[in-house]
N, CA, C and O of each residue as an XYZ file, in Angstrom:
856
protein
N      59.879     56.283    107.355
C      59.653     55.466    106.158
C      60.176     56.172    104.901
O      60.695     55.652    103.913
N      59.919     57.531    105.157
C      60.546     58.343    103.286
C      61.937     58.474    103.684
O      62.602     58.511    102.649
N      62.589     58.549    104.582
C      63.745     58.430    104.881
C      64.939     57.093    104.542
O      66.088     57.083    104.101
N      63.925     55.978    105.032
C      64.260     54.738    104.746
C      64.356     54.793    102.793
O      65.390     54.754    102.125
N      63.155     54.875    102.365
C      63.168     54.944    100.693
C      63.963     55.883    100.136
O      64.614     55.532     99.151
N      64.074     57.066    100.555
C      65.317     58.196    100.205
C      66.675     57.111    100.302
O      67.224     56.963     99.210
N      67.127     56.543    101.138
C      68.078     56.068    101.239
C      68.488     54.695    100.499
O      69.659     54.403    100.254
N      67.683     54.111    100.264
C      67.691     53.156     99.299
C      67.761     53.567     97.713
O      68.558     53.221     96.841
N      66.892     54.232     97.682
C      66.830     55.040     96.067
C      68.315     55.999     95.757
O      68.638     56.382     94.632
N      69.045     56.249     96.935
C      70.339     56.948     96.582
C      71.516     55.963     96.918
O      72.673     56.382     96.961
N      71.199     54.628     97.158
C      72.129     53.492     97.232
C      71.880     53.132     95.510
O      72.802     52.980     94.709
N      70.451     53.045     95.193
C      70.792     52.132     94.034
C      71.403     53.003     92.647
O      71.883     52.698     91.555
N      71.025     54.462     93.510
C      71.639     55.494     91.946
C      73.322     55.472     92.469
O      74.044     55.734     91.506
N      74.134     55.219     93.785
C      75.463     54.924     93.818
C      75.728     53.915     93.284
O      76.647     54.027     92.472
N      74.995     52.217     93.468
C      75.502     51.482     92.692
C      75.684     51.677     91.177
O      76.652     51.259     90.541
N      74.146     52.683     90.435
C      74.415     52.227     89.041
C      75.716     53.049     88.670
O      76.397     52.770     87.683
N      76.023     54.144     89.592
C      76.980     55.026     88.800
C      78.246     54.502     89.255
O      79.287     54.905     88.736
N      78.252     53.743     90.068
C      79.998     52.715     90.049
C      80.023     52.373     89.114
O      80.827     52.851     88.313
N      79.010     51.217     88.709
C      78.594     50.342     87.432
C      79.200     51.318     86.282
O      80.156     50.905     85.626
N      78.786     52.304     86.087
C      79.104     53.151     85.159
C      80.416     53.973     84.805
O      80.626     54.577     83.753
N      81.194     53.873     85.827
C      82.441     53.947     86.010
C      83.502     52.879     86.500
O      83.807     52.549     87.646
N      83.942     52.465     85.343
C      84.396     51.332     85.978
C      86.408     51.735     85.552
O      86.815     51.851     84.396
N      87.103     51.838     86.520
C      88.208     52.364     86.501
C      89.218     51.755     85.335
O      89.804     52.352     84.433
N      89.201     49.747     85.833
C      90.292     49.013     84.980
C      90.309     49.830     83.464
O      91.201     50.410     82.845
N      88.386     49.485     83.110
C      87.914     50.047     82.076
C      88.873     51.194     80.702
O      89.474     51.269     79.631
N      88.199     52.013     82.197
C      88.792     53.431     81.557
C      90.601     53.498     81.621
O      91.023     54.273     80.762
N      91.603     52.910     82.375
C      92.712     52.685     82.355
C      93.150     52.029     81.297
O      94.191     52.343     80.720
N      92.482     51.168     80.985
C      93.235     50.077     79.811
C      93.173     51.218     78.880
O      94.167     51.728     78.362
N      91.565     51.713     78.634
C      91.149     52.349     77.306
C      92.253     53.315     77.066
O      92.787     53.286     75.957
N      92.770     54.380     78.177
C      93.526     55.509     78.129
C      95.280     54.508     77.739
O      96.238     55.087     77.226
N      95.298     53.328     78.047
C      97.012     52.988     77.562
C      96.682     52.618     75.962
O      97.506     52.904     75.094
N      95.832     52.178     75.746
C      95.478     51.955     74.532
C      95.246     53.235     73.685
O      95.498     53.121     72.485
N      94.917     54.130     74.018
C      94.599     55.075     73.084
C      96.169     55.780     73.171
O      96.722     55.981     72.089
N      96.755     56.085     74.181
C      97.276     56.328     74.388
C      99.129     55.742     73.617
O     100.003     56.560     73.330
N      99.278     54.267     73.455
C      99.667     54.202     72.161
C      99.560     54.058     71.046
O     100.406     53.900     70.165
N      98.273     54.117     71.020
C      97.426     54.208     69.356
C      98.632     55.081     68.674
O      99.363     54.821     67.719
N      98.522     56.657     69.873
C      98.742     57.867     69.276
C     100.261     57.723     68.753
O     100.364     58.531     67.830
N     101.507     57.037     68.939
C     102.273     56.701     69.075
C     103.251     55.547     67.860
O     104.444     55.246     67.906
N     102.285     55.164     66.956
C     102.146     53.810     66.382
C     103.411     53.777     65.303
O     103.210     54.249     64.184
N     104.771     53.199     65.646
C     106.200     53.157     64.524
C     105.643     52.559     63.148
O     105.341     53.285     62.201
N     105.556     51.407     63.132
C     105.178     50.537     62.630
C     103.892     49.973     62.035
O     102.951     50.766     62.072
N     103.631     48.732     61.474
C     102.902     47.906     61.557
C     102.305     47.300     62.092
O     101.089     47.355     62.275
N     103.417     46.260     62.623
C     103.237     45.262     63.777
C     102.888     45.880     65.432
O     102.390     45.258     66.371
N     103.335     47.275     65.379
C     102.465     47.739     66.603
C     101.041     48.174     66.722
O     100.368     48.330     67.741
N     100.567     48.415     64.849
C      98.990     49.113     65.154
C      98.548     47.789     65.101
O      97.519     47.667     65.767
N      99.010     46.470     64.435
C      98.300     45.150     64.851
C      98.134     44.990     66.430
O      97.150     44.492     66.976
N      99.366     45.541     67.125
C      99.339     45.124     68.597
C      97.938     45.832     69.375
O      97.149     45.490     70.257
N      98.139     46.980     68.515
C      97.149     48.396     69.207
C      95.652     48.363     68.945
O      94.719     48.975     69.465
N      95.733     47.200     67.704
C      94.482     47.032     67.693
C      94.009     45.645     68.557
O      93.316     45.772     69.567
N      94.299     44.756     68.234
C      94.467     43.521     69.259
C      93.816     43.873     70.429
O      92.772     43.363     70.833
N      94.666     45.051     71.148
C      94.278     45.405     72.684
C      93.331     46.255     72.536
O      93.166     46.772     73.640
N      92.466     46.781     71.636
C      90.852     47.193     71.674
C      90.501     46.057     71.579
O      90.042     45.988     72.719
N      90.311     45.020     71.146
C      89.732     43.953     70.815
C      89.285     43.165     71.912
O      88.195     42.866     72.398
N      90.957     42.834     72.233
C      90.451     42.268     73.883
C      89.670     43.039     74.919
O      88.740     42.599     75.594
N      90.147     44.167     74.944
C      88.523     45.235     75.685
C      87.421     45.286     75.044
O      86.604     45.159     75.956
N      86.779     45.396     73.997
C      85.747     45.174     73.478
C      85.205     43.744     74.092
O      84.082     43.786     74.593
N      85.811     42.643     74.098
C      85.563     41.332     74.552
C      85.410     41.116     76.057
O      84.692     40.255     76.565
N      86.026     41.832     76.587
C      86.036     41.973     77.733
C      84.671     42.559     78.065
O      83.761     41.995     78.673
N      84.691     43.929     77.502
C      83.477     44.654     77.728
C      82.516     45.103     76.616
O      82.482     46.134     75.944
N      81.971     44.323     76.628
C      81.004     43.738     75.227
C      79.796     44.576     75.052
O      78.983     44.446     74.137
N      79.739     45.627     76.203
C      78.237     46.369     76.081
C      78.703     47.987     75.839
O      78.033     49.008     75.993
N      80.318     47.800     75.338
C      80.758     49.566     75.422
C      81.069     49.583     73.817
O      81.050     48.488     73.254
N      81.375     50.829     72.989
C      80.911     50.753     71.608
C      82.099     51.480     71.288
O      82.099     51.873     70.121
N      83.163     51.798     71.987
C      84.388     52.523     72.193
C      85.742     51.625     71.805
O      86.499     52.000     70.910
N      85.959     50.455     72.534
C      86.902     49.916     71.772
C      86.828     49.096     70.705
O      87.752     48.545     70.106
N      85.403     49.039     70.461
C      85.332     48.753     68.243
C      85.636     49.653     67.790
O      86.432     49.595     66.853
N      85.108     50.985     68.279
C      85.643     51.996     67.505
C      86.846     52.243     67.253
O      87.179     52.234     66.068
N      87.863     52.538     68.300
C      89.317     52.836     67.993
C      89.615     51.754     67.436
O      90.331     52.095     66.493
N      89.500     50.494     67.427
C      89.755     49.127     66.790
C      90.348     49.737     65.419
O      91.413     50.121     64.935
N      88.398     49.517     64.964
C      88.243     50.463     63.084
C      89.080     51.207     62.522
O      89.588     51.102     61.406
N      89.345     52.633     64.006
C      89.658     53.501     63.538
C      91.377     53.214     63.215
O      91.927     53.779     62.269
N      91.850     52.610     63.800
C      93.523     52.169     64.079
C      93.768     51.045     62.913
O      94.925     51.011     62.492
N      92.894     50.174     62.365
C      93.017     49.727     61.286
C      92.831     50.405     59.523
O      93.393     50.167     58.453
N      91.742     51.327     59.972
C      91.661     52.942     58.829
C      92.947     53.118     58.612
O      93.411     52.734     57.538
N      93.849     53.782     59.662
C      94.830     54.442     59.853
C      95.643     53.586     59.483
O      96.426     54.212     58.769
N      95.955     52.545     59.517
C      97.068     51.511     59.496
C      96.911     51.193     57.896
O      97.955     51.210     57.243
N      95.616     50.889     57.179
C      95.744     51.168     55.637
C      95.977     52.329     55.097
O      96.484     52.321     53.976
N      95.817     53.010     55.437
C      96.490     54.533     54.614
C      97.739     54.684     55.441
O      97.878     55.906     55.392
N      98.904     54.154     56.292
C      99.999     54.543     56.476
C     101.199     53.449     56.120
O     102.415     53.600     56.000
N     100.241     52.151     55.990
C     101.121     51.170     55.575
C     101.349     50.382     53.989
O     100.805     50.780     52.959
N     102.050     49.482     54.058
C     101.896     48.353     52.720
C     100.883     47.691     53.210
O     101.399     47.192     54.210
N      99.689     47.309     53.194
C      99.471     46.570     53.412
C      98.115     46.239     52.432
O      97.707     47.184     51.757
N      97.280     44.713     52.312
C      96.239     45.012     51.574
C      95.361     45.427     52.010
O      94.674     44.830     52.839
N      95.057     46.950     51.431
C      94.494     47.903     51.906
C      93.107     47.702     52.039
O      92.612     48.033     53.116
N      92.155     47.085     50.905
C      91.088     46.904     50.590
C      90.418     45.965     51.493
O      89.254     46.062     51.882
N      91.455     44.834     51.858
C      91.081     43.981     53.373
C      91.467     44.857     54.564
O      90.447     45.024     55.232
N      92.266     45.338     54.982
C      92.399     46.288     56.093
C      90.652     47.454     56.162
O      89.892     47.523     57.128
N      90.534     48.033     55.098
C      89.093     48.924     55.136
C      87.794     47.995     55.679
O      87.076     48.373     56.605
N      87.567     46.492     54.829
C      87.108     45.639     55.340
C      86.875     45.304     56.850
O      85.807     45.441     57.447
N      87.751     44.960     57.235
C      87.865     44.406     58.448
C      87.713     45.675     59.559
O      87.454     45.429     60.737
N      87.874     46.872     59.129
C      87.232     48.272     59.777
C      85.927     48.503     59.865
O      85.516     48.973     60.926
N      84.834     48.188     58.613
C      84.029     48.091     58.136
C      83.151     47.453     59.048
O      82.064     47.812     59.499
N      83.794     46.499     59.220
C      83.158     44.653     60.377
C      83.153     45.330     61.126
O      82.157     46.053     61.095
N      84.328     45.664     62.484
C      84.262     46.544     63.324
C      83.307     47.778     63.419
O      82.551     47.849     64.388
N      83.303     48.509     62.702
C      81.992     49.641     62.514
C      80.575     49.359     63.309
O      79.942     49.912     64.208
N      80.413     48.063     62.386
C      79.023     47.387     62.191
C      78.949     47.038     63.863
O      78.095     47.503     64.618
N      79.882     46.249     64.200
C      79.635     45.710     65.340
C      79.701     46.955     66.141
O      79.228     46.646     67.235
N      80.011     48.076     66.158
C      79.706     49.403     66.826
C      78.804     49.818     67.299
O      78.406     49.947     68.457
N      78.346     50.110     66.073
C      76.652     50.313     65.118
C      75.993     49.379     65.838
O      74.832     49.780     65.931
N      76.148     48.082     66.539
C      75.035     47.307     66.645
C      74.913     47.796     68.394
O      73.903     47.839     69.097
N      75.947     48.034     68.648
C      75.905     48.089     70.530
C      75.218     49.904     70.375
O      74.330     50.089     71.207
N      75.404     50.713     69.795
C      75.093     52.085     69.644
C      74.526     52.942     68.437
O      74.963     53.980     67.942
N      73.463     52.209     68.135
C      72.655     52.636     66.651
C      72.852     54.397     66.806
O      72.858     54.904     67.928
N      72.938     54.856     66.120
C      72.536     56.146     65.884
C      73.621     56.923     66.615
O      73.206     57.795     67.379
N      74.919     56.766     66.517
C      76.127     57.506     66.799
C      76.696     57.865     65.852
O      77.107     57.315     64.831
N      76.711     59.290     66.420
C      77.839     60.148     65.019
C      78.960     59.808     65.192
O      79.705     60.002     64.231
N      79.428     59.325     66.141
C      81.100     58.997     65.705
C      80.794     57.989     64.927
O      80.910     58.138     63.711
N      80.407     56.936     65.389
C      80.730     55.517     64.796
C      80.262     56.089     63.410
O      81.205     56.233     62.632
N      78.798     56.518     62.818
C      78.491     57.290     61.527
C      79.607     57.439     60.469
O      79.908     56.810     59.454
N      80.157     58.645     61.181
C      81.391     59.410     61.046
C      82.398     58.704     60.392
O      82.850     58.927     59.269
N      82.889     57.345     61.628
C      83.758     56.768     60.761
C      83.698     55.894     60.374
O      84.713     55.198     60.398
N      82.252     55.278     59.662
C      82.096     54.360     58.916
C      82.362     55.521     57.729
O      83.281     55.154     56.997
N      81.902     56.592     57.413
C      81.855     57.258     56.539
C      83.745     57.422     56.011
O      84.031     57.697     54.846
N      84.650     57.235     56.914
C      85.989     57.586     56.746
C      86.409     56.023     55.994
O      87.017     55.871     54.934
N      86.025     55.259     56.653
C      86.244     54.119     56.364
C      86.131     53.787     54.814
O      86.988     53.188     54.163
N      85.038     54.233     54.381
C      84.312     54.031     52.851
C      85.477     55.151     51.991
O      85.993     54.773     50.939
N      85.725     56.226     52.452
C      86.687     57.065     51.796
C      87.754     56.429     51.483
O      88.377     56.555     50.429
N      87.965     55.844     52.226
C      89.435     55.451     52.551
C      89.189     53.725     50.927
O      90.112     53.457     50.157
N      88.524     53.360     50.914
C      88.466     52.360     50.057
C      87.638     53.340     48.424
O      87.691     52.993     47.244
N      87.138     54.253     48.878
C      87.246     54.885     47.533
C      88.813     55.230     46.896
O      89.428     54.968     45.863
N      89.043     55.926     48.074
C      90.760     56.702     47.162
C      91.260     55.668     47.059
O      92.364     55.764     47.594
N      91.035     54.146     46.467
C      91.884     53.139     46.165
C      91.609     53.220     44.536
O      92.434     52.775     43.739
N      90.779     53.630     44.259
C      90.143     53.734     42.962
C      88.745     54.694     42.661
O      87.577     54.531     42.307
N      89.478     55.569     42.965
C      87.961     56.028     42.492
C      87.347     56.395     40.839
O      86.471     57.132     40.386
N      87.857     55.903     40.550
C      87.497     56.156     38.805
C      86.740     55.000     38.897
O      86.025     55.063     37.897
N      86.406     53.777     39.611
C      85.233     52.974     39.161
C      84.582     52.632     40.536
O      83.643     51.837     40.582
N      85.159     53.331     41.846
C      83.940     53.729     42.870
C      83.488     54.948     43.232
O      82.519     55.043     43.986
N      83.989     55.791     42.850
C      83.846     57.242     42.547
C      82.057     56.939     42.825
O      81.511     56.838     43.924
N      81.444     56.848     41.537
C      79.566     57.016     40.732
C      78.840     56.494     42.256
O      77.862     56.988     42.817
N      79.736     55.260     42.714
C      78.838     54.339     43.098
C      79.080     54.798     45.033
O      78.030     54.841     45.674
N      80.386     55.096     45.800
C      80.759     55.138     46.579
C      80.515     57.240     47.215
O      80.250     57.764     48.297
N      80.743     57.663     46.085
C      80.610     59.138     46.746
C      79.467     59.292     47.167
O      79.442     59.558     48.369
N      78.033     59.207     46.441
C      77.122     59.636     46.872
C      76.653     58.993     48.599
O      76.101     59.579     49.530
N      77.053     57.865     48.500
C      77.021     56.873     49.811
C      77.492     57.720     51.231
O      76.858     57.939     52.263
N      78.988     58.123     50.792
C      79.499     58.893     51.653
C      79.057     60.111     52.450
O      78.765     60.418     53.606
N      79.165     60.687     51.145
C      78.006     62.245     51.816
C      76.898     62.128     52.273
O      76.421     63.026     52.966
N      76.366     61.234     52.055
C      75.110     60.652     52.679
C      75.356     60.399     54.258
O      74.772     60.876     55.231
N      76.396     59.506     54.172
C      76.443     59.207     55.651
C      77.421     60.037     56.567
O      77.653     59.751     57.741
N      77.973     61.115     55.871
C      78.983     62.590     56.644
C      77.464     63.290     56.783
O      77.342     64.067     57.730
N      76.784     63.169     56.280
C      75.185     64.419     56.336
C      74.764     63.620     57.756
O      75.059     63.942     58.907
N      74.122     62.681     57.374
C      73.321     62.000     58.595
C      74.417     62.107     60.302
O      74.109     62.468     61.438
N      75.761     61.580     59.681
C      76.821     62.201     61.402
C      76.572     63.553     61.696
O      76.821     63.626     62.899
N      76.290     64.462     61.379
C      76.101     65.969     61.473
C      74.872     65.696     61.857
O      74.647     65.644     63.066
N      73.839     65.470     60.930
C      72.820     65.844     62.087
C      72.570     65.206     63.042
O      71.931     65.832     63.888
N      72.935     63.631     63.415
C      73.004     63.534     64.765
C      73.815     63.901     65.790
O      73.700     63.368     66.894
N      74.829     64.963     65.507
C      75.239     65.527     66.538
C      75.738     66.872     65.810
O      76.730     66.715     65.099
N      75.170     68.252     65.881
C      75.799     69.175     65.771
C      77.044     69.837     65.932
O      77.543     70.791     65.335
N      77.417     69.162     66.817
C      78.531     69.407     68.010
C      80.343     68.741     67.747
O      81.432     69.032     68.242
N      79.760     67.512     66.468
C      80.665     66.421     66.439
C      81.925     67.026     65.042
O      81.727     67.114     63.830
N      83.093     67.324     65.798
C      83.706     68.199     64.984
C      84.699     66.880     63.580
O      85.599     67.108     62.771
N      83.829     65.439     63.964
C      85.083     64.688     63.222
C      84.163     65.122     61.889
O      84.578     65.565     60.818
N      82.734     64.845     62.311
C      81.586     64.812     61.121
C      82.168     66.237     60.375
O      82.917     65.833     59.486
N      82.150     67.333     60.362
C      82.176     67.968     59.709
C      83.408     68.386     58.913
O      83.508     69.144     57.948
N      84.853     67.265     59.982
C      85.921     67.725     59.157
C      85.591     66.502     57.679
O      85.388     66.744     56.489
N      85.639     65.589     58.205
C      85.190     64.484     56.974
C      84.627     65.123     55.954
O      85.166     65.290     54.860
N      83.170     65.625     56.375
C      82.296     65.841     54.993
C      83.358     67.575     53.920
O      83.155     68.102     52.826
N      83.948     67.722     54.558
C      84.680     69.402     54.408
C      85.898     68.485     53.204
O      86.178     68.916     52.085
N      86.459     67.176     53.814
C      87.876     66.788     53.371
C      86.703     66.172     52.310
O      87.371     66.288     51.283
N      85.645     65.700     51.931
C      85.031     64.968     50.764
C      84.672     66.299     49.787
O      84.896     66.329     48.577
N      84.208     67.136     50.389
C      83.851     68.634     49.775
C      84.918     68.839     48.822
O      84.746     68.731     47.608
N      86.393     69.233     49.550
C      87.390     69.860     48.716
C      87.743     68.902     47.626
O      88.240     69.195     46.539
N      87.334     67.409     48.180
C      87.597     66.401     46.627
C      87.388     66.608     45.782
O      88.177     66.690     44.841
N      85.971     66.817     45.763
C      84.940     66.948     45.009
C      84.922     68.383     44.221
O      84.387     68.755     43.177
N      85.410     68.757     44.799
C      85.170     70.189     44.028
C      86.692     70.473     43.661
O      86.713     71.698     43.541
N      88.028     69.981     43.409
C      88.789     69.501     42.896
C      88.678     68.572     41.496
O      89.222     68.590     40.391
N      87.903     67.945     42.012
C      87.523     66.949     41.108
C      86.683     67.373     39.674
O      86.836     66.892     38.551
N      85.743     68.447     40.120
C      85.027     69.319     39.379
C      85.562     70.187     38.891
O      84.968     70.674     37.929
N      86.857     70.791     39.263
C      87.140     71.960     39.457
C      86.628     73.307     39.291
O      86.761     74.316     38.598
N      85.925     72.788     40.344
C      84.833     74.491     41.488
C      85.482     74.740     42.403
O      86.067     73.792     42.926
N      85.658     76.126     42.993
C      85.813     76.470     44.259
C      85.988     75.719     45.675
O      85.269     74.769     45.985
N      86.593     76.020     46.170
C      86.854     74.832     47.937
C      85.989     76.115     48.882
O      86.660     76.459     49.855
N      84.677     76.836     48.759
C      84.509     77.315     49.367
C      83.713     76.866     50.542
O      83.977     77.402     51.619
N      82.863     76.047     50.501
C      81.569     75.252     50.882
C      82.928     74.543     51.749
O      83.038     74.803     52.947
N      83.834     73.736     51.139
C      85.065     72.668     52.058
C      85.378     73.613     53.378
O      85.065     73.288     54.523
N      86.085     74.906     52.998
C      86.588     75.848     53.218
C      85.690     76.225     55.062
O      85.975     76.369     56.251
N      84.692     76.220     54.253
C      83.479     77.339     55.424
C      83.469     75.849     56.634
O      83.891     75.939     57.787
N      82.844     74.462     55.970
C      83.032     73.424     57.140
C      84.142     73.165     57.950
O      84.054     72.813     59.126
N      85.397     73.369     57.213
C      86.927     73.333     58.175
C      86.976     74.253     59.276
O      87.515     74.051     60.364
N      86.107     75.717     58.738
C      87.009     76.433     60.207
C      85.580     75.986     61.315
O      85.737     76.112     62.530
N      84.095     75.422     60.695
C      83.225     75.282     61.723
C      83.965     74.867     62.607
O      84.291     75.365     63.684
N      84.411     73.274     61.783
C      84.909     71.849     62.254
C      85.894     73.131     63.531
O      85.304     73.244     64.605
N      86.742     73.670     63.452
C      87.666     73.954     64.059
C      87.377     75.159     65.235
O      88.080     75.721     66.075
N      86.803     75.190     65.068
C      85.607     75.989     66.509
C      85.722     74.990     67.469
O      86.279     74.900     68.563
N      84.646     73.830     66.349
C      83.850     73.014     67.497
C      85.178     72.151     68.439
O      85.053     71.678     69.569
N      86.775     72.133     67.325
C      87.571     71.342     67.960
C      88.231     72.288     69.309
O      88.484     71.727     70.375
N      88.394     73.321     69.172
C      88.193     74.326     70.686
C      87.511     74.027     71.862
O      88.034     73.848     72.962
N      86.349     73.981     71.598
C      85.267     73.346     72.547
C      85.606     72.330     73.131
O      85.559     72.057     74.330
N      86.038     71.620     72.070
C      85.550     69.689     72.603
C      87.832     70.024     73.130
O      88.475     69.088     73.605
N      88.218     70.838     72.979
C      89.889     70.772     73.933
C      89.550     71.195     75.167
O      90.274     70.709     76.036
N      88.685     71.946     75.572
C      88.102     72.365     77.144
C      87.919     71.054     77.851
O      88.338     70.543     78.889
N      87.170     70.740     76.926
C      86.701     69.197     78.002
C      87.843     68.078     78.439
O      87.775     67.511     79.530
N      88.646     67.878     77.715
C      89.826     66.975     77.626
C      90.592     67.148     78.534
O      91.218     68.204     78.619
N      90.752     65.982     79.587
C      91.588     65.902     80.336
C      92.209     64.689     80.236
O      91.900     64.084     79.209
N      93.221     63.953     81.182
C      93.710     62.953     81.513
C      93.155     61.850     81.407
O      93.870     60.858     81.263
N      91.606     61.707     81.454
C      90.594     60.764     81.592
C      89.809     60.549     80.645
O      88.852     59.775     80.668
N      90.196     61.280     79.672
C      89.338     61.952     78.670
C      89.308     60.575     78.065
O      90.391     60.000     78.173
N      88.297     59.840     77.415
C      88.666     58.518     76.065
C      87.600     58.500     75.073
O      87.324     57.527     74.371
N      87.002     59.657     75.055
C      86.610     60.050     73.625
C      86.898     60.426     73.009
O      87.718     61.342     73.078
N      86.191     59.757     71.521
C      87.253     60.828     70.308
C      87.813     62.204     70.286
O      87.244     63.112     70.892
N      88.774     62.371     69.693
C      89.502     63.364     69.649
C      90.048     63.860     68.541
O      90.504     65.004     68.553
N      90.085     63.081     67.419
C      91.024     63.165     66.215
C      90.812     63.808     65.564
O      89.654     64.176     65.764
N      91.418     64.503     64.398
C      90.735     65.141     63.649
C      91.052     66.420     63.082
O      90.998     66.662     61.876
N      91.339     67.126     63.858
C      92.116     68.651     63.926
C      92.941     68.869     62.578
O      92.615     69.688     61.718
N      94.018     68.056     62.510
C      94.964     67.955     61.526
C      94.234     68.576     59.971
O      94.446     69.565     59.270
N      93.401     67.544     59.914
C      92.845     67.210     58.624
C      91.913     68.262     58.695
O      91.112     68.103     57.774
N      91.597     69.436     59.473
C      90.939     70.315     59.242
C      91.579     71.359     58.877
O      91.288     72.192     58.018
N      92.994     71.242     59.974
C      93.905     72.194     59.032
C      94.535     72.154     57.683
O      95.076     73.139     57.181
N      94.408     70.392     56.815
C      94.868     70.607     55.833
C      94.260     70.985     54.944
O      94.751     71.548     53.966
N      92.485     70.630     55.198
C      91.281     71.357     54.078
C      91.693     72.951     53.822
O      91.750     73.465     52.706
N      92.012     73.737     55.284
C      92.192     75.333     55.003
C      93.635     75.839     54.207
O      93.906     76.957     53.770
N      94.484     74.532     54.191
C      95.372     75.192     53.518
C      95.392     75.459     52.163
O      96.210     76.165     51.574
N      94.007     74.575     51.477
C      93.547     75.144     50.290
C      92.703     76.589     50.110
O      92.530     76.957     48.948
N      92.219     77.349     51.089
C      91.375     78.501     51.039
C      92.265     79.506     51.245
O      93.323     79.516     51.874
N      91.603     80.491     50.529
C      92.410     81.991     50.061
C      92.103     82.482     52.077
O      92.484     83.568     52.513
């Protein structure tokens, strides 16, 4: 009889962990991210986002392809013509709908927090008062829900050196979060393989905070 229940109880923990791995899934996600990284144009990060979209729709209970969605439309207003202030928007939407499948994630956090940057440096002389404090607020709260999360700390490091530019104080405080950030991005390169379809980004912008420090 415990034999019989042993064996059932390790059928239903094989089914949930198929369930939990689901290959198409993770294939689409990896061609998709995969030309995210890649993006000439315009009309291809529309394409690149599109195809998170349709995976998100597809798979409506995963919080991963809103994210790159957001994040590929972020990216696509700060690299293109385009109207920028609706592009941040429509990242924004995406976020939320993130946020709703995975409350309390530092990525998604993270880059709602990038997101809001990204529509400050459109103006910040009259969202500056109203938009900075917001930000750091929500680069603080991605950190502490994950210690570990090296986008959170390059963000709050790249708002740091603004700010203290802006003031003109020291980039030391920016300075000290870039090389954390760049530890933790060591770490999180161990893990990364072929299969890998978690965030990853980020690095860059940690190296450009240090190229302000003595």
């Amino acid at each position: 009889m415990k034999k019989t229940i042993l064996t059932i109880a390790l059928a239903f923990i094989w089914i949930s962990f198929a369930k939990a791995i689901d290959p198409a899934y993770e294939a689409a996600m990896q061609k998709q991210i995969l030309a995210m990284n890649s993006i000439p144009n315009l009309e291809s990060a529309q394409e690149v986002t599109n195809g998170f979209l349709r995976i998100a729709e597809a798979k409506n209970e995963e919080w991963l392809p809103l994210y790159y969605a957001a994040y590929n439309q972020t990216m696509a207003a700060f690299r293109f013509d385009v109207n920028k202030d609706n592009y941040f928007d429509q990242a924004l939407e995406l976020v939320q709908k993130a946020e709703n499948i995975a409350p309390n994630n530092s990525e998604i956090t993270a880059l709602k927090g990038f997101v809001l940057m990204g529509k400050l440096s459109l103006d910040p002389a009259s969202r500056g008062q109203s938009l900075s404090p917001e930000i750091m607020q929500i680069y603080g709260k991605a950190i502490n829900l994950d210690r570990e999360n090296p986008r959170a700390l390059t963000l709050m490091a790249q708002m740091e050196l603004g700010m203290a530019q802006f003031f003109g104080s020291g980039p030391e405080k920016a300075c000290g979060m870039a090389r954390m950030a760049l530890d933790l991005y060591k770490k999180e390169e161990a893990k990364i393989n072929e299969d890998y379809i978690l965030p990853t980004w980020g690095k860059s912008q940690s190296e450009e905070v240090l190229k302000n420090c003595k």
